[in-house]
LUMPAVO-945574 format. One line per 10 residues: their letters; for each residue x, y, z of N, C-alpha, C, O. Coordinates in steps of 0.2 Angstrom, whole numbers. Layout:
a	X,Y,Z,X,Y,Z,X,Y,Z,X,Y,Z; ...
This chain:
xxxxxxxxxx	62,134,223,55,133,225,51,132,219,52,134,214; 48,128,220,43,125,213,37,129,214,33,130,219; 36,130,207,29,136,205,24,130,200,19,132,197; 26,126,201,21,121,197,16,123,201,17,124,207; 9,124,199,2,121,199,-2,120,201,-6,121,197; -4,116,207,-8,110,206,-16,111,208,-18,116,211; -20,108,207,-27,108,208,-28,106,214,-25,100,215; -30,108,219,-31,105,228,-38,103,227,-39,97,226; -43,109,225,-51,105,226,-55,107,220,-51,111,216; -61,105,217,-66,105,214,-73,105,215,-76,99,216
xxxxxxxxxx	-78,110,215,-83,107,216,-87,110,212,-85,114,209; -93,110,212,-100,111,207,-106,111,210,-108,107,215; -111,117,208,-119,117,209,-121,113,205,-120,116,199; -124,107,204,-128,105,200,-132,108,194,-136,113,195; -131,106,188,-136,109,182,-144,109,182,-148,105,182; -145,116,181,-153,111,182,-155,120,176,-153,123,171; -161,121,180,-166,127,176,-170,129,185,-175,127,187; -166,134,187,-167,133,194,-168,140,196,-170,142,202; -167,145,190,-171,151,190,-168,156,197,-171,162,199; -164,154,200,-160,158,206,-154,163,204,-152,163,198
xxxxxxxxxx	-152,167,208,-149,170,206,-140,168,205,-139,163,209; -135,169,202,-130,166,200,-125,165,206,-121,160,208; -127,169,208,-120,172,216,-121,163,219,-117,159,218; -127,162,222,-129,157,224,-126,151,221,-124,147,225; -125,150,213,-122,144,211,-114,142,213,-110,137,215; -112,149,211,-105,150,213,-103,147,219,-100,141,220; -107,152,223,-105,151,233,-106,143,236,-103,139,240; -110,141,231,-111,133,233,-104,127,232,-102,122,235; -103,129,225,-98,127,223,-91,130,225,-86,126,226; -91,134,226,-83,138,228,-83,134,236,-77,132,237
xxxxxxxxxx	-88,132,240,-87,129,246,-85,123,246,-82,120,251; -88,120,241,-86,113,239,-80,112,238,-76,108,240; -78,116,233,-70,117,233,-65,118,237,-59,117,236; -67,122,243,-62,123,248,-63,118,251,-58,118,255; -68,113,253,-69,108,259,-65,103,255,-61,100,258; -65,103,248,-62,98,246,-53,96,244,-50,91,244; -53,103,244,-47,105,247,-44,106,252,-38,108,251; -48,107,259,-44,107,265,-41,113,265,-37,113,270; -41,118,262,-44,126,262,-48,130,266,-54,129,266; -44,134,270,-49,138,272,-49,144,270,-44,147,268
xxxxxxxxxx	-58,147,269,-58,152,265,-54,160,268,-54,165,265; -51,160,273,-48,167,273,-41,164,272,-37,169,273; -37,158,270,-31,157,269,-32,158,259,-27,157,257; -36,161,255,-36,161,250,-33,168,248,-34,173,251; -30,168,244,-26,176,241,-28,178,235,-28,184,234; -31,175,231,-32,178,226,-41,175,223,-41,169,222; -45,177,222,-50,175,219,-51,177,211,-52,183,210; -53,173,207,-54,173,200,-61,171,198,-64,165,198; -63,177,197,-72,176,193,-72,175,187,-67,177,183; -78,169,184,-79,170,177,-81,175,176,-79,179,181
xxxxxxxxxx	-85,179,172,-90,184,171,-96,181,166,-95,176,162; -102,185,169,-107,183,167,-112,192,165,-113,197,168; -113,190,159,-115,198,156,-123,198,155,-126,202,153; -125,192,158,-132,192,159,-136,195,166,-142,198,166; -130,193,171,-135,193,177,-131,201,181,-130,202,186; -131,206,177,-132,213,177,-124,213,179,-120,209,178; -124,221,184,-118,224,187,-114,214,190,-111,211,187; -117,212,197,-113,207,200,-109,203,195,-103,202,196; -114,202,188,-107,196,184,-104,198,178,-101,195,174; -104,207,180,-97,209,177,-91,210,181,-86,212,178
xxxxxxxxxx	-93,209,188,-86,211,191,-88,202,197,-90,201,203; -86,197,193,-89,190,196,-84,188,202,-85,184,207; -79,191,199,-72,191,206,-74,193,213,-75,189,218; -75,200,212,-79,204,218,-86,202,222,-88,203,227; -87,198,215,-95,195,220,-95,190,224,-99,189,228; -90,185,221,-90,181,226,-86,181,232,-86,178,238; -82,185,231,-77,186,235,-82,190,240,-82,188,246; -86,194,239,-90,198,246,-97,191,248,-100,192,254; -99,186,243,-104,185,247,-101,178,251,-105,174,254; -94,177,252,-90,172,255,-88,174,262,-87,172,267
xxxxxxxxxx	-88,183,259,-86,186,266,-78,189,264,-73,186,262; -80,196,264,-72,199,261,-66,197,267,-67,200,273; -62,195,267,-54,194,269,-49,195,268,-43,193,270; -51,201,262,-42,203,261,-39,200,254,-33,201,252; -45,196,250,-39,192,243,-39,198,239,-43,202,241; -36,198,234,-37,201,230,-41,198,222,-41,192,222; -42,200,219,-47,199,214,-47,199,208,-42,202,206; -50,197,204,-51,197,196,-56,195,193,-58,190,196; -58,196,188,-64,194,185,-61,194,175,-58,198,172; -64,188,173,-63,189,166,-69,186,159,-74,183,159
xxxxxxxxxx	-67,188,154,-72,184,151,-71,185,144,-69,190,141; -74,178,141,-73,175,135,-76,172,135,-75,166,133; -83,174,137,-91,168,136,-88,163,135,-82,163,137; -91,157,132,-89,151,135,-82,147,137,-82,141,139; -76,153,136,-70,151,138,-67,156,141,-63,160,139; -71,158,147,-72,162,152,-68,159,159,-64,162,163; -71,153,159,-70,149,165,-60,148,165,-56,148,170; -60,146,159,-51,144,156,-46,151,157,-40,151,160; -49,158,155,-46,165,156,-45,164,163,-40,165,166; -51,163,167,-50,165,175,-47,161,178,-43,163,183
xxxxxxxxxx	-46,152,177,-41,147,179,-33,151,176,-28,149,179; -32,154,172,-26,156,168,-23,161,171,-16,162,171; -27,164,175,-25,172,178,-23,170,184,-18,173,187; -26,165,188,-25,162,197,-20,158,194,-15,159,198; -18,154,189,-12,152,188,-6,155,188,-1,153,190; -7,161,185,-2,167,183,1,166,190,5,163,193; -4,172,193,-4,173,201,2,170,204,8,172,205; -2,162,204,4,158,210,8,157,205,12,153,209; 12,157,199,18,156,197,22,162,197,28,162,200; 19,168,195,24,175,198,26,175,207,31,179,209
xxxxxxxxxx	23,171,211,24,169,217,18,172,223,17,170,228; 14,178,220,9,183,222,5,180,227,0,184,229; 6,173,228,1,170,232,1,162,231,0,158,226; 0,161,236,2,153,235,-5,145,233,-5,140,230; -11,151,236,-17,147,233,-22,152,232,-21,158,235; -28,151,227,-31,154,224,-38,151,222,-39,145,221; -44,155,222,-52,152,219,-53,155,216,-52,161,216; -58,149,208,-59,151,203,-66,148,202,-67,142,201; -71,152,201,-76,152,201,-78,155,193,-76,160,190; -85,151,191,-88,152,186,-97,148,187,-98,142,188
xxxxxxxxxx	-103,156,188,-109,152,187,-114,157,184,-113,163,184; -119,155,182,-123,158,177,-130,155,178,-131,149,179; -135,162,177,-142,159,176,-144,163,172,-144,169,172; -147,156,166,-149,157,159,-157,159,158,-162,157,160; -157,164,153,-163,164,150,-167,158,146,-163,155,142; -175,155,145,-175,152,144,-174,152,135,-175,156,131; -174,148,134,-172,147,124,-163,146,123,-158,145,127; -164,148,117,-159,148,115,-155,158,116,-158,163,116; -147,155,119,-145,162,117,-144,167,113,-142,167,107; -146,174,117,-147,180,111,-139,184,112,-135,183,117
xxxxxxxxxx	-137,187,107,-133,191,109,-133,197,112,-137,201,111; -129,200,116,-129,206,121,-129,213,117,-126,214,112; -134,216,120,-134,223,116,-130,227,116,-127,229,121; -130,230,109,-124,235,108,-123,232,101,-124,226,99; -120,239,98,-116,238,90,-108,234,91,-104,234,95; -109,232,87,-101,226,87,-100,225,80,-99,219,79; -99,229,77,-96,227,68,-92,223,67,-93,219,63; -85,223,71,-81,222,70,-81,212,75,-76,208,76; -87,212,76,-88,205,81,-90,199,75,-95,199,72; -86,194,75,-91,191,68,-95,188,72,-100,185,69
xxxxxxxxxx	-95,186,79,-102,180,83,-107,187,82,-112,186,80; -106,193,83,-113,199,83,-114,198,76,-119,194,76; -111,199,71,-112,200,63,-116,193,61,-120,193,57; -113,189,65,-119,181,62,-125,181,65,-130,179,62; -125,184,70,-133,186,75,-136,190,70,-142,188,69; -135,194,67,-138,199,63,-139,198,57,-142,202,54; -137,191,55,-137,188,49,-143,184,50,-147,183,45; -145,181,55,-150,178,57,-148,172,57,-151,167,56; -141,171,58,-138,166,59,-136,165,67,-131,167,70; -140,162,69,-144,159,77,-136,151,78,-133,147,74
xxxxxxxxxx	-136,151,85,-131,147,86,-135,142,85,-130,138,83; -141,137,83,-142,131,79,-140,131,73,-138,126,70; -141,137,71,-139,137,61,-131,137,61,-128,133,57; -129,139,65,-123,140,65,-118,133,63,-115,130,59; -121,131,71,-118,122,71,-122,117,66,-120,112,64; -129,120,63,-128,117,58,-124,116,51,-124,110,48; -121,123,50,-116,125,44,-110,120,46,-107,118,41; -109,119,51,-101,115,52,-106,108,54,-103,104,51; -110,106,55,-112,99,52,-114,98,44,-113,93,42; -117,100,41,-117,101,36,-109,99,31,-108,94,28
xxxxxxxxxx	-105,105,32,-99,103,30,-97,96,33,-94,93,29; -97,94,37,-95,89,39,-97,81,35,-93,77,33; -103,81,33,-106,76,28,-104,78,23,-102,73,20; -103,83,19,-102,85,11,-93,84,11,-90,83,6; -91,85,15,-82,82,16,-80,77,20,-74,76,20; -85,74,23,-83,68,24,-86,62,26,-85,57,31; -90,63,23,-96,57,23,-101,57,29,-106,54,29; -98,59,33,-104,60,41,-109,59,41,-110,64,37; -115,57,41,-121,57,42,-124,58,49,-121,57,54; -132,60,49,-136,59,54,-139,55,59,-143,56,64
xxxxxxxxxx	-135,50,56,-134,44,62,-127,43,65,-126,40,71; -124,45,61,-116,50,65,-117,52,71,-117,48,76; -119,59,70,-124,64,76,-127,60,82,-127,61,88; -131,55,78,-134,54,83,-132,50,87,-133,51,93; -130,45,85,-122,41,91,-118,46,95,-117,45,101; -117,51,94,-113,56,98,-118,57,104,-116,58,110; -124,58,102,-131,59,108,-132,54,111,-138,55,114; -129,47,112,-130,40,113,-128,40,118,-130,39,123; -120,42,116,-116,41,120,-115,46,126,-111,45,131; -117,51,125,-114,57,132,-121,56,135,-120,54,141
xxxxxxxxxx	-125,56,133,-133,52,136,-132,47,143,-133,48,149; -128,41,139,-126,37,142,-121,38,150,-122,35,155; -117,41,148,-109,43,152,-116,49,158,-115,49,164; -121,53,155,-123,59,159,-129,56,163,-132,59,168; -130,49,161,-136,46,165,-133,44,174,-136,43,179; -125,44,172,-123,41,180,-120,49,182,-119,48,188; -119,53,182,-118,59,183,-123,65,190,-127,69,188; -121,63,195,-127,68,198,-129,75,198,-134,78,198; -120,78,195,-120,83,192,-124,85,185,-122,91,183; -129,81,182,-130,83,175,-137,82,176,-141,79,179
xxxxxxxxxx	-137,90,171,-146,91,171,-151,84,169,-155,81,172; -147,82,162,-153,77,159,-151,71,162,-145,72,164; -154,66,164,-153,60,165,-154,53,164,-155,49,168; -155,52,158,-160,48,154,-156,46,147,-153,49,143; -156,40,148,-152,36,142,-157,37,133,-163,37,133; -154,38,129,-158,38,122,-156,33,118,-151,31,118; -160,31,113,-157,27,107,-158,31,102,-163,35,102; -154,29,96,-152,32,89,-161,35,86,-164,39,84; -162,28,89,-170,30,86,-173,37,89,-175,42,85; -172,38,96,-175,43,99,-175,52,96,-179,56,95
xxxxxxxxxx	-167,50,95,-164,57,92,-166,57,85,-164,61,81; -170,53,81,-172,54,74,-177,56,75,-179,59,71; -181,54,81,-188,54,80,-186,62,82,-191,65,79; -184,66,85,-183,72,88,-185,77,83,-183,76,77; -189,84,85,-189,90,79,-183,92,76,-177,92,79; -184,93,72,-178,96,65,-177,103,68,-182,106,68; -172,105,69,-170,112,71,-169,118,67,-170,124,66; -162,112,65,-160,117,57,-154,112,56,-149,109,58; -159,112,49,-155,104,46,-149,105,46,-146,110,45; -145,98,47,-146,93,49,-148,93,54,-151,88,56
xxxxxxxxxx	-146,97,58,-147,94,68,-156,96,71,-159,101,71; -156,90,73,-163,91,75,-160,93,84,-154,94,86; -167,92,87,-168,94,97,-163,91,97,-158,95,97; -162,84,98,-158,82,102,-150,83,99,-146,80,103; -148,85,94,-139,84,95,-139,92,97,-134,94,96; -142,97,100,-140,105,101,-143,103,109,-149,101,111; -137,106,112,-138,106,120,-143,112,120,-144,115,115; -146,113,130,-150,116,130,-146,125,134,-140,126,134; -149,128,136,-144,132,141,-149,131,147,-155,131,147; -143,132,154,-145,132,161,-141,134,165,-137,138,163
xxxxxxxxxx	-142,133,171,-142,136,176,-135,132,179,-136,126,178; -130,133,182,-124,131,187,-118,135,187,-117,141,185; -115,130,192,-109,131,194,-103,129,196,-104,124,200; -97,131,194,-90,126,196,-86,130,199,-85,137,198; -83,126,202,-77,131,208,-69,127,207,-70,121,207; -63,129,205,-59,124,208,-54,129,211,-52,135,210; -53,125,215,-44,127,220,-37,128,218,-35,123,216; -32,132,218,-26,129,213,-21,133,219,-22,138,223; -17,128,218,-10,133,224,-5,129,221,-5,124,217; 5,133,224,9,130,221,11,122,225,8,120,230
xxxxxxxxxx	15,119,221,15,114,223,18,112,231,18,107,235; 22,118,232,25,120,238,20,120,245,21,118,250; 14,126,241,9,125,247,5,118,248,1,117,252; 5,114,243,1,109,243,4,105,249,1,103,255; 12,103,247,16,100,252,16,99,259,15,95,263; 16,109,261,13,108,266,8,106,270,8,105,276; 5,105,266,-5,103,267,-4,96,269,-8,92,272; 4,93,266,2,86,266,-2,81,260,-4,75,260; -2,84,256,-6,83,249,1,82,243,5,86,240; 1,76,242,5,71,236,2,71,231,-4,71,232
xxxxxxxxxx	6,71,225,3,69,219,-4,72,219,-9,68,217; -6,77,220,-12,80,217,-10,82,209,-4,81,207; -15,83,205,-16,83,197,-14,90,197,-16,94,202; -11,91,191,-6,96,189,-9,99,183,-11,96,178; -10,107,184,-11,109,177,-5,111,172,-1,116,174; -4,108,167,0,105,165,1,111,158,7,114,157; -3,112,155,-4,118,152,-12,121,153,-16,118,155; -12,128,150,-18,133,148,-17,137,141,-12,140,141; -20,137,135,-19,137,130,-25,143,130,-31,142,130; -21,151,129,-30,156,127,-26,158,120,-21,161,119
xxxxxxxxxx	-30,156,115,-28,158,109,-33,164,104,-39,164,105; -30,167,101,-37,168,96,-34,169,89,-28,171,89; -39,169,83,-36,165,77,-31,171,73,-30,176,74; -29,165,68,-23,166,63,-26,166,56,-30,162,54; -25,171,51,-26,168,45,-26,170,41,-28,176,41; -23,165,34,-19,170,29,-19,177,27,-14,180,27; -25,178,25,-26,183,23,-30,189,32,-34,188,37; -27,197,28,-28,200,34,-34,203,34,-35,207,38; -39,201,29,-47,204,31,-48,197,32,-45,192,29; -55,200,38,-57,192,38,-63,193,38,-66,196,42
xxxxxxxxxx	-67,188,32,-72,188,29,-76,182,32,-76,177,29; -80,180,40,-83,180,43,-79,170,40,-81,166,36; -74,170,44,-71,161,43,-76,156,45,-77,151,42; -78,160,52,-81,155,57,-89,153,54,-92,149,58; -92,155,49,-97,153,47,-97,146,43,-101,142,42; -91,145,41,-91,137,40,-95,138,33,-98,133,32; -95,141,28,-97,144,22,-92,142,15,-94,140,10; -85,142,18,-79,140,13,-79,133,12,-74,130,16; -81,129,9,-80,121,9,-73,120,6,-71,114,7; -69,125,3,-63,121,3,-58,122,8,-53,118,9
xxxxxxxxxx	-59,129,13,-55,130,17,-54,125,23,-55,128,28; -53,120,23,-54,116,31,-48,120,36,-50,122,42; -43,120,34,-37,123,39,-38,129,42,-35,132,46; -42,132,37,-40,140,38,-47,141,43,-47,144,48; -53,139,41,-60,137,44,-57,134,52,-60,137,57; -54,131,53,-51,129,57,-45,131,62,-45,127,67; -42,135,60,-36,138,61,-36,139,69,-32,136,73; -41,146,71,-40,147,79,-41,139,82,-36,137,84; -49,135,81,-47,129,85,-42,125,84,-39,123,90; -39,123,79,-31,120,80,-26,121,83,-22,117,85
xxxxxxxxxx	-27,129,84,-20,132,85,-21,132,93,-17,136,95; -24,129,96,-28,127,104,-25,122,106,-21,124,110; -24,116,105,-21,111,107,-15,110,107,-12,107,111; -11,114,100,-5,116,99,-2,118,103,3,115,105; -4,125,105,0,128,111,1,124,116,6,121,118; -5,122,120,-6,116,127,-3,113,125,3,113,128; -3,109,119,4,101,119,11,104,121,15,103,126; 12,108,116,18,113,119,22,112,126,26,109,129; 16,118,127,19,120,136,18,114,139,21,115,145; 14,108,139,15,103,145,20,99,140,19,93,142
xxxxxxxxxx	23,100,136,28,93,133,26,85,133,29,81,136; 18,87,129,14,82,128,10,82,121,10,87,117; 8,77,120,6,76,114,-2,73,114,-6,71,119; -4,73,107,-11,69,105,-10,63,107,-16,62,108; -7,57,108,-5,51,109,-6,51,120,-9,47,123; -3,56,123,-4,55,131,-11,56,131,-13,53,136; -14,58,129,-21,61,132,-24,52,133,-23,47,130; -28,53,139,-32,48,142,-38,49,143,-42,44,144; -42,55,142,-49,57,141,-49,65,138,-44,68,137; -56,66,137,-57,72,135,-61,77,135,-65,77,130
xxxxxxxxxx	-62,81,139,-69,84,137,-70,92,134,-67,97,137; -75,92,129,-75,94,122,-82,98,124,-86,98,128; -80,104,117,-86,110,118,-92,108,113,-93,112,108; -95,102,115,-101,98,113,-107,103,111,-112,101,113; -106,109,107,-115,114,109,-117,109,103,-123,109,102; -115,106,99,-119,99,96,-117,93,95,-112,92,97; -120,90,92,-116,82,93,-109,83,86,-103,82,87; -110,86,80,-108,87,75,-100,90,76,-94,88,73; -103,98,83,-97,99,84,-92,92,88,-87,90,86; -95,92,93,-90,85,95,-84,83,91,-78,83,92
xxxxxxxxxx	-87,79,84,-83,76,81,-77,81,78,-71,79,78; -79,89,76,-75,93,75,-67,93,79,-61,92,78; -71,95,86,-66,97,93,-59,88,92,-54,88,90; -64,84,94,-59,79,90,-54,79,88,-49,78,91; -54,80,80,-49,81,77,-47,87,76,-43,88,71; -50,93,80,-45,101,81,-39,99,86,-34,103,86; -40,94,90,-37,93,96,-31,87,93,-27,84,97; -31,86,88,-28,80,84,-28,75,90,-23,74,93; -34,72,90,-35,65,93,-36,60,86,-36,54,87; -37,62,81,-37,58,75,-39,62,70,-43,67,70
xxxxxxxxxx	-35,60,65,-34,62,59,-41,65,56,-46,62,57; -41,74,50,-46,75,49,-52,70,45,-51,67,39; -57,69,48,-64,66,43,-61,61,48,-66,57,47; -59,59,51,-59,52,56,-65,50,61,-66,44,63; -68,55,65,-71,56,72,-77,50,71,-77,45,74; -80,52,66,-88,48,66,-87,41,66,-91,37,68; -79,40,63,-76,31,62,-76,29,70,-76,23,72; -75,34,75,-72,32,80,-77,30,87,-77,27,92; -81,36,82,-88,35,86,-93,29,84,-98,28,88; -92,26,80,-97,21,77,-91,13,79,-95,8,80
xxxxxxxxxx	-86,13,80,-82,9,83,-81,9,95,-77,7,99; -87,13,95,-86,12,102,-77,16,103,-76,12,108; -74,18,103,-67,22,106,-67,27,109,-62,29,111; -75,30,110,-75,37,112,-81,36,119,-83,41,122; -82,29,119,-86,30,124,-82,28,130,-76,27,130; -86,28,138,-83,26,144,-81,19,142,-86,15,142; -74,16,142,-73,8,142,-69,8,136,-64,5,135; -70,12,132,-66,11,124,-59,16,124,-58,18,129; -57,17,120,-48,20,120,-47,25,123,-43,27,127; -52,29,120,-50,36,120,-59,40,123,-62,42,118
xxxxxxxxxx	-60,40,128,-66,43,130,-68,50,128,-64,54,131; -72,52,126,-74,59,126,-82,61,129,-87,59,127; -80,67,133,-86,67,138,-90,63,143,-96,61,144; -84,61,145,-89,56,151,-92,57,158,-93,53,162; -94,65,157,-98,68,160,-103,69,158,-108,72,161; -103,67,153,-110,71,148,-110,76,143,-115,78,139; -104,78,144,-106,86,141,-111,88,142,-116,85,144; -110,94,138,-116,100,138,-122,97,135,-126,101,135; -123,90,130,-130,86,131,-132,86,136,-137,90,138; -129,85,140,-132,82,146,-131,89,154,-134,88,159
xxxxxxxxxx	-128,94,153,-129,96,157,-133,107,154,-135,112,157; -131,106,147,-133,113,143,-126,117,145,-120,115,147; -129,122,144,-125,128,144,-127,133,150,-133,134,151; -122,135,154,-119,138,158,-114,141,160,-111,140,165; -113,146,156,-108,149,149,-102,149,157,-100,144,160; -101,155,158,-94,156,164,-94,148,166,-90,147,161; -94,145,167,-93,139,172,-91,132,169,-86,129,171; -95,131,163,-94,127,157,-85,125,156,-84,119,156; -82,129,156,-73,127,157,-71,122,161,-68,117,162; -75,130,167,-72,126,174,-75,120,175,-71,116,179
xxxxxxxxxx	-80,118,174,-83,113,175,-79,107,169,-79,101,171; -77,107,164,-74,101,162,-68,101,167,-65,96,165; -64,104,171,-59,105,175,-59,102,180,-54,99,182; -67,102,183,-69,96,187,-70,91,185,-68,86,188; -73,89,181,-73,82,177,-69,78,176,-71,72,177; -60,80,174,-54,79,172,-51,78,179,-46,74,180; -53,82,185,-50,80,192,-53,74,193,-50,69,194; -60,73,194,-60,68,196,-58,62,194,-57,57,198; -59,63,186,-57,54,182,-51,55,185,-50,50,188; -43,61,184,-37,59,185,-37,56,192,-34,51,193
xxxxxxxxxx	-40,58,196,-40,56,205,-42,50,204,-39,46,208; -47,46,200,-52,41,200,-58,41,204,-59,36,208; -61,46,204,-64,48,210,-71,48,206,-76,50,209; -72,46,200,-80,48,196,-83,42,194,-86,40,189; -83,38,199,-88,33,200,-91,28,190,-87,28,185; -96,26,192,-100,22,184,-95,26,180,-90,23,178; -95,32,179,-91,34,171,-82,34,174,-79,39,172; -80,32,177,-73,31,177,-69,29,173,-67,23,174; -66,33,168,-60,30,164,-52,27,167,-48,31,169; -54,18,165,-47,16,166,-41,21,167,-43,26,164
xxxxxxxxxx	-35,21,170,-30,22,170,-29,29,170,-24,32,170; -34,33,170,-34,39,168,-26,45,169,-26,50,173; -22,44,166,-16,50,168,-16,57,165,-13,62,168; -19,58,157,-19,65,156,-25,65,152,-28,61,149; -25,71,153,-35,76,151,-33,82,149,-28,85,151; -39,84,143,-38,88,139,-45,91,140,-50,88,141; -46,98,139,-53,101,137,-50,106,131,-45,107,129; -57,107,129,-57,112,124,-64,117,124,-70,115,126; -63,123,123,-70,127,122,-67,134,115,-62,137,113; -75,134,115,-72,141,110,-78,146,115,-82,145,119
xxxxxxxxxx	-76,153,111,-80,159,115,-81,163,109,-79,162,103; -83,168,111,-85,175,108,-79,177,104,-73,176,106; -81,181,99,-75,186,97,-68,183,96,-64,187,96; -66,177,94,-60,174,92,-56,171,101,-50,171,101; -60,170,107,-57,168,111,-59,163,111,-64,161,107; -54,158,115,-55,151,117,-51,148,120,-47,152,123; -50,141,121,-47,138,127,-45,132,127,-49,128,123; -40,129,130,-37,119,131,-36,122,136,-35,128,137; -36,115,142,-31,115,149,-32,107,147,-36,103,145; -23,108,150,-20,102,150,-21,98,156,-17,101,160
xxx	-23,92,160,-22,91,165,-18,85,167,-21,81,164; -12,83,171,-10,76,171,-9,74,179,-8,79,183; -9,68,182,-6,67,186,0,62,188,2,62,194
């Protein structure tokens, strides 16, 4: 009997700034997912929450919460969490599930409502956290990503009109998008004329945070058959890694402060794609789109080549030659990313999951990438977690 995989449905609450409570994004989405998989919710066995540490006790046990406001049936549950590679941890657990055999289909939800500004960190001492120890350093998630663009011009010539082509382009791909908060084309011009946030990145290359949610379905390939359901998109691998490196104290890597360390500065995200190519016995060369943990235009270029889609210092060449947009070789983000939809921490994974089902089905409309066969995400989280899923069809 085959334990492969596969994705039955996908679906999404729209992004917005909608000030509701999170269960509601979920529930909306989780439904969209089973209609679109021809699922019925008391046929599901296991349900998989993101967690969310903002919206109290409900989204720390996100498993349980959806699962009771769907109407308890008997699944059983889980809930996990790796802030923004949350949604990847709970797609990984429902996958477990139906490979050990435990159940043949599964829902994995992830949704959140954000406070308004930029994210703070969760209260409580965490010494040992370097994302807590940079908050305390007053190093704010804009300084942050400023620090890794920064380095990025001073080793490889990148510039602010780099960045800003990155805002062009996801701008573009998020104007045809129903699911995305912003909808509004920019030009180069626009994003210069924008406030300086923390140099170099001004408003617009730093997403904003909001309000959604994403649902997807996952059963083996066995029960798919039943269903009558051929060639659904396969998850191919899930990669939760957390870093490596040389030396055993570690002297806060992620702050992007070492200009000569690239590999080691780099190390947990490369070591991301690595594993995925692995377990699905594929490589940088099969990927046919991509969608990346954009919290600025800067990073983008980063995720790129963490992902080896091209060689280090390459991305901004790739971006300025048209290859990354919807029509060109290698697309990234033709959802919009998080420009265009913000932050929505649990859901954010799962939501490029739906992204990649769609383009692999051909089902995404104006942003439809040619030929689409395999897809790739990437995200990082708190505390040395993060995440790739592999998708192919």
């Amino acid at each position: 009997m085959s334990r492969d995989v596969v994705i039955l449905g996908v679906g999404m609450h729209p992004w917005g700034k909608w000030g509701r409570n999170f269960v509601e994004y979920g529930v909306k989405a989780a439904r969209d997912a089973l209609k679109d998989a021809g699922v019925a919710w008391r046929d599901v066995g296991f349900v998989s929450g993101a967690a969310t540490m903002r919206c109290g006790y409900p989204g720390y046990v996100a498993g349980a919460t959806f699962a009771q406001a769907l109407g308890w049936q008997g699944a059983e549950v889980n809930t996990s969490y790796a802030a923004c590679a949350s949604g990847s941890q709970a797609l990984a657990a429902a996958r477990a599930k139906i490979q050990s055999g435990a159940c043949d289909v599964a829902l994995v939800v992830g949704a959140d409502t954000t406070p308004k500004g930029f994210l703070a960190p969760q209260k409580g001492e965490r010494p040992d956290d370097p994302d807590w120890v940079r908050f305390r350093l007053g190093i704010t998630n804009p300084t942050y990503f400023a620090l890794y663009a920064r380095r990025r011009m001073e080793m490889f010539g990148d510039t602010q009109d780099d960045f800003a082509l990155v805002k062009v382009k996801n701008a573009k791909h998020g104007f045809v998008n129903p699911n995305a908060r912003y909808k509004k084309c920019f030009t180069a011009e626009d994003v210069a004329a924008s406030a300086m946030v923390a140099d170099p990145l001004r408003l617009m290359d730093i997403c904003a945070t909001s309000d959604g949610g994403a649902a997807v379905v996952i059963a083996s390939e066995t029960y798919a058959r039943k269903l009558g359901v051929r060639n659904a998109v396969k998850i191919a691998a899930i990669s939760t890694v957390t870093p490596t490196y040389a030396s055993a104290v570690i002297e806060m890597p992620d702050l992007a402060t070492d200009s000569g360390a690239v590999v080691e500065a780099h190390s947990f995200r490369a070591a991301l794609p690595i594993k995925a190519y692995e377990e699905a016995g594929l490589g940088p060369k099969d990927i046919s789109v991509a969608e990346v943990y954009d919290l600025s235009t800067a990073l983008e270029l980063d995720w790129m080549e963490d992902l080896q889609l091209c060689e280090r210092g390459q991305a901004a060449q790739l971006v300025r030659d048209g290859v990354t947009t919807v029509g060109g070789r290698l697309p990234i983000n033709p959802s919009g990313g998080l420009a265009c939809f913000g932050e929505a921490v649990p859901a954010q994974a799962l939501a490029q999951v739906c992204e990649l089902t769609w383009q692999l089905r051909g089902q995404s409309g104006e942003r439809q990438v040619a030929n689409a066969k395999v897809g790739i995400t990437a995200n990082q989280g708190l505390f040395g977690h993060g995440s790739s899923v592999i998708l192919k069809r």
